[in-house]
N, CA and C atoms as an extended XYZ file, in Angstrom:
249
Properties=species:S:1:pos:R:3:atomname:S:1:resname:S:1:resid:I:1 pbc="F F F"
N        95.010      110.242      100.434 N   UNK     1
C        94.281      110.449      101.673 CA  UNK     1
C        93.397      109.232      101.897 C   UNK     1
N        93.262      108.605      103.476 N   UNK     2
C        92.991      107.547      103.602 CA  UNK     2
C        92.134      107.941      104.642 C   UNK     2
N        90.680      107.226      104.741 N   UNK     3
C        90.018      107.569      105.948 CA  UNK     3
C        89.937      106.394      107.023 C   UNK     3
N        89.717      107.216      108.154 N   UNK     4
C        90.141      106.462      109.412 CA  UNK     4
C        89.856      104.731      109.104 C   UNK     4
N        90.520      103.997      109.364 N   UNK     5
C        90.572      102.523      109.242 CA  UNK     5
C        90.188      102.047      107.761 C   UNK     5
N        90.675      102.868      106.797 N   UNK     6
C        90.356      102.079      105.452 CA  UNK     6
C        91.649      101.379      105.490 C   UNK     6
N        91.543      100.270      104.190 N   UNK     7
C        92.224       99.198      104.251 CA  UNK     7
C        92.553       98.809      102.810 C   UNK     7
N        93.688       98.987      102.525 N   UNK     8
C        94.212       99.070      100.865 CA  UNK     8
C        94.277       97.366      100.879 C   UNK     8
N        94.006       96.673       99.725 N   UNK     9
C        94.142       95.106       99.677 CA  UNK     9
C        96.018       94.871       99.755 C   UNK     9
N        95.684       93.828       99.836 N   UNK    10
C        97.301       93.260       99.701 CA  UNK    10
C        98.012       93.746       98.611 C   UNK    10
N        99.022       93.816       98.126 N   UNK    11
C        99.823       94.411       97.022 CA  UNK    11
C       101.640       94.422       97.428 C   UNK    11
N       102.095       94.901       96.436 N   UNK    12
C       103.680       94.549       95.865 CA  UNK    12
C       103.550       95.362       94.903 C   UNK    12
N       104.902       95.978       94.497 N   UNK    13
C       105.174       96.403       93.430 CA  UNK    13
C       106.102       96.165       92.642 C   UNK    13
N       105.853       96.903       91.113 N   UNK    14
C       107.083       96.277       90.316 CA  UNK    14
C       108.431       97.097       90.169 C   UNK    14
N       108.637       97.864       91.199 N   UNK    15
C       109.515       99.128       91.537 CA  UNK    15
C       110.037       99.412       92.517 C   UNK    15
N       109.534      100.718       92.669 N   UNK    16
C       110.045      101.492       94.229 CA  UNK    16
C       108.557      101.847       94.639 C   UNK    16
N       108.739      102.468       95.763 N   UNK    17
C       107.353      103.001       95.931 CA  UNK    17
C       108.530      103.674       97.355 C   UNK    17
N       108.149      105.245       97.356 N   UNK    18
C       108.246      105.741       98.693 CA  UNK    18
C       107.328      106.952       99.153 C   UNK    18
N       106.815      106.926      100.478 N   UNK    19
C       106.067      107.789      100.780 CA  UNK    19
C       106.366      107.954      102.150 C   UNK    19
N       105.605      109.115      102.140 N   UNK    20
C       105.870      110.214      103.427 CA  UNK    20
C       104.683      110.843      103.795 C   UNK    20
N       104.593      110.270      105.258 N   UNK    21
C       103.530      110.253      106.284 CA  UNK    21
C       103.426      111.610      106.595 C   UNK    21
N       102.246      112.789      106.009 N   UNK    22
C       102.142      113.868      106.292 CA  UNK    22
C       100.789      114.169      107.575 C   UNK    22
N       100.018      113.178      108.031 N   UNK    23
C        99.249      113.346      109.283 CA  UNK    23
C        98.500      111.859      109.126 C   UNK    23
N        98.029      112.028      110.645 N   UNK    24
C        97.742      110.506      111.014 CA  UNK    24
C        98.219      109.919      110.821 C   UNK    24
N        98.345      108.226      110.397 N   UNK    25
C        99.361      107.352      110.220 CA  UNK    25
C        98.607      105.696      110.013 C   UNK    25
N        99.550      105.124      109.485 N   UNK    26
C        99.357      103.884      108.442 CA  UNK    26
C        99.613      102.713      109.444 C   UNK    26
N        99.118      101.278      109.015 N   UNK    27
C        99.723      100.383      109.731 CA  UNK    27
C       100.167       98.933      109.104 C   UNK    27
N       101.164       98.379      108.592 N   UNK    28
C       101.329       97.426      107.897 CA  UNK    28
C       101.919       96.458      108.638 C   UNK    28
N       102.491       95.414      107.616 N   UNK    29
C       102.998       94.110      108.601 CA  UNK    29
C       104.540       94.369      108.743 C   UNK    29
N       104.789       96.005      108.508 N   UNK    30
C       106.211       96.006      108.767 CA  UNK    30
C       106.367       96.932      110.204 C   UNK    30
N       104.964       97.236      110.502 N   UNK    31
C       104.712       97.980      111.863 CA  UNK    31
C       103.974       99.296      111.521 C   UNK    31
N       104.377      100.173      112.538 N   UNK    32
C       103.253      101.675      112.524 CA  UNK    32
C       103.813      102.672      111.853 C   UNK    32
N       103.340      103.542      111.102 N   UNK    33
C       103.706      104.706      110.640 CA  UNK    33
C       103.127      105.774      110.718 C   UNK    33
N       104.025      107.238      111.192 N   UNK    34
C       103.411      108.671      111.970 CA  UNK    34
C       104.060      109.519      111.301 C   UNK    34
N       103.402      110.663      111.275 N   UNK    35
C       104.038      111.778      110.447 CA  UNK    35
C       105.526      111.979      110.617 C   UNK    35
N       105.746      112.202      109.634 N   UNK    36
C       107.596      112.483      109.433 CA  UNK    36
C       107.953      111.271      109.005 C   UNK    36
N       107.808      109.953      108.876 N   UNK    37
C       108.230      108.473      108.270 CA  UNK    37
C       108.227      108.779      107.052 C   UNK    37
N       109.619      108.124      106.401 N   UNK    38
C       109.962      107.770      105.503 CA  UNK    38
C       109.994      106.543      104.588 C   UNK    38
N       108.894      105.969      103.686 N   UNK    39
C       109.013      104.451      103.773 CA  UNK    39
C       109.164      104.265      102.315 C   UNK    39
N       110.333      103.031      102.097 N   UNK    40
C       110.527      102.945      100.846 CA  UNK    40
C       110.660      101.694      100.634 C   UNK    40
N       109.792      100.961      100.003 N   UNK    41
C       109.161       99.394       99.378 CA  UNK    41
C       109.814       99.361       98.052 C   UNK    41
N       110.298       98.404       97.963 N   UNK    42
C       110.782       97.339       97.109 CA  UNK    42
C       109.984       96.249       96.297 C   UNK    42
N       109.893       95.707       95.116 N   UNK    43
C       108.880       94.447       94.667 CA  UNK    43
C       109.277       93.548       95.922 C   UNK    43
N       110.395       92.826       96.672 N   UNK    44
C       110.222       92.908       97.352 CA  UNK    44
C       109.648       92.522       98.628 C   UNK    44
N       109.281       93.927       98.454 N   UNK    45
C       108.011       94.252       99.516 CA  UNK    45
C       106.242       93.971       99.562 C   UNK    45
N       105.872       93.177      100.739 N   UNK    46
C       104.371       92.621      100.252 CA  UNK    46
C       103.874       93.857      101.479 C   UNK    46
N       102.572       93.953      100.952 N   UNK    47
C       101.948       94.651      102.868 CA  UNK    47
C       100.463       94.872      102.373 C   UNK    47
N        99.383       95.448      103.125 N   UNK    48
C        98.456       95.750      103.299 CA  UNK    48
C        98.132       96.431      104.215 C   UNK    48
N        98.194       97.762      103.972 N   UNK    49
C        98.201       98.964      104.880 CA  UNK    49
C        96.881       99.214      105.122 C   UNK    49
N        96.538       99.939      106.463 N   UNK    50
C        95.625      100.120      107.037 CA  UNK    50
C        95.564      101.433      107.955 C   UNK    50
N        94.593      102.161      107.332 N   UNK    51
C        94.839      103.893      107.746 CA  UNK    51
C        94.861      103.510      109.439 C   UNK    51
N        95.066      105.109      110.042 N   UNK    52
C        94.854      104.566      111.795 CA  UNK    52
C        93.657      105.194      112.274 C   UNK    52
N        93.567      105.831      113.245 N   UNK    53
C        92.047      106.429      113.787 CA  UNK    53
C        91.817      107.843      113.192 C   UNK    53
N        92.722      108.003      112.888 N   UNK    54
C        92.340      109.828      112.371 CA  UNK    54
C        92.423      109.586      110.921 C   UNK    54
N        92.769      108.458      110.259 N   UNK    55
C        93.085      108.338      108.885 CA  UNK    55
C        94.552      108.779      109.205 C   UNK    55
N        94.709      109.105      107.397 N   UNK    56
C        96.023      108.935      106.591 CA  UNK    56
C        96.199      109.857      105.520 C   UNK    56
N        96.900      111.050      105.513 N   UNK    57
C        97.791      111.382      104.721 CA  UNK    57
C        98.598      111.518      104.371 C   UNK    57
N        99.131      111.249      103.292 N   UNK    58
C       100.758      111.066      103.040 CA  UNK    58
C       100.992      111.373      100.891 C   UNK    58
N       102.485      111.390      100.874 N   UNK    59
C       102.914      111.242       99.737 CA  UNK    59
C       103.364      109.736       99.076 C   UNK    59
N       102.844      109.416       98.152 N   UNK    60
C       103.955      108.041       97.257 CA  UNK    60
C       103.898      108.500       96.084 C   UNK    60
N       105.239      108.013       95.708 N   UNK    61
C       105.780      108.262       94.737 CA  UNK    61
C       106.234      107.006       94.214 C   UNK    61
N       106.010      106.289       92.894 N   UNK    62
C       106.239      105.266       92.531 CA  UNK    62
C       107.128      104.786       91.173 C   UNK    62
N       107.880      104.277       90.733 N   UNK    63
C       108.042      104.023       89.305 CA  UNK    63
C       108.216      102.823       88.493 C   UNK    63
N       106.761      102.182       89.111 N   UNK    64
C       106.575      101.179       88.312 CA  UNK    64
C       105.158      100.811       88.963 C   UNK    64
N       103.991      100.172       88.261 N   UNK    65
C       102.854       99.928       88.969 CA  UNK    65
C       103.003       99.167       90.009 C   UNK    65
N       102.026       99.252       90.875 N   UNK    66
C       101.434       97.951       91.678 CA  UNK    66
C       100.633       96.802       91.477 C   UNK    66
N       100.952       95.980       91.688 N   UNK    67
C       100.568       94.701       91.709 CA  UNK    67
C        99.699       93.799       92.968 C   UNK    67
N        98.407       93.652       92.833 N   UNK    68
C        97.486       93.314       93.847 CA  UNK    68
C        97.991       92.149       93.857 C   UNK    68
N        98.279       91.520       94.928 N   UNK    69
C        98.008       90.009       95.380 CA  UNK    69
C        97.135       89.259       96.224 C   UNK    69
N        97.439       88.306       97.133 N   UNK    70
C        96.051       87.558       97.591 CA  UNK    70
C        94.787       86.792       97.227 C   UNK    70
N        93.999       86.517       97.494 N   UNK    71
C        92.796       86.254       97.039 CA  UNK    71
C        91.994       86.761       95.780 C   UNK    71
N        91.618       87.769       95.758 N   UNK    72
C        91.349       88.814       94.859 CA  UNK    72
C        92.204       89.621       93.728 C   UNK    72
N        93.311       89.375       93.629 N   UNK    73
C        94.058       90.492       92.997 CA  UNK    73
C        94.124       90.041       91.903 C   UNK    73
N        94.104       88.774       91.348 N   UNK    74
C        94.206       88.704       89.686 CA  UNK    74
C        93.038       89.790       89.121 C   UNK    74
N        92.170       89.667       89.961 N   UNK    75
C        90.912       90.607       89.254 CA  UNK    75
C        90.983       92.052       89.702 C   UNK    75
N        91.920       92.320       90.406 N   UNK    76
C        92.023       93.716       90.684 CA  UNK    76
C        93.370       94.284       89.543 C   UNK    76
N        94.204       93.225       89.007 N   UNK    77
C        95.033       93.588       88.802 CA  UNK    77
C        94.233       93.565       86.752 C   UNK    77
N        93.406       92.732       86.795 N   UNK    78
C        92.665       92.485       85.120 CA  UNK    78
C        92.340       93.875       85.220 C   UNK    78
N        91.546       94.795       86.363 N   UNK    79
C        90.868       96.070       86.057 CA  UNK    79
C        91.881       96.921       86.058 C   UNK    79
N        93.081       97.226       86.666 N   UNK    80
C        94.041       98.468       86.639 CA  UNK    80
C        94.652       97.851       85.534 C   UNK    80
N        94.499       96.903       84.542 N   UNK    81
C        95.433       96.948       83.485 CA  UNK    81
C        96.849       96.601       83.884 C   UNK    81
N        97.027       95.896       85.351 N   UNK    82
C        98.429       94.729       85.350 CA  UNK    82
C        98.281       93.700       85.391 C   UNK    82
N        99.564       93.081       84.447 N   UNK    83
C        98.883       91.570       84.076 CA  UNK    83
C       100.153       90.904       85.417 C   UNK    83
């Protein structure tokens, strides 16, 4: 659950990652997402999602961590324990 306009940092993963938009909706650099979307990321896959006005709930399901990138992420990735 994501509140209205929060903003997950940049990231990738070392897997799959799929989730399903159960109210409000997400916004990445692959476009908009609304309840009933199906989205399934690849390593891959780069993005930085961004809840919408009502926020964000949804399901992911992953099987393999995430990996912060950008500016910041070596040190986001030293604290979740990915190297």
């Amino acid at each position: 659950k994501f509140e209205a306009g929060a903003k997950i940092p940049s990231h990738t993963h070392k897997g799959n990652e799929f989730t399903v938009i159960l109210e409000g909706s997400y916004s990445d650099e692959m476009g908009d997402f609304v309840p009933g979307d199906f989205i399934h990321l690849t390593e891959n896959h780069h993005h930085k999602p961004v809840a919408g006005d009502k926020g964000c709930v949804c399901i992911a399901v992953t099987d393999a961590p995430m990996q912060f990138t950008g500016p910041i992420g070596p040190i986001l990735n030293y604290f979740t324990g990915v190297a």
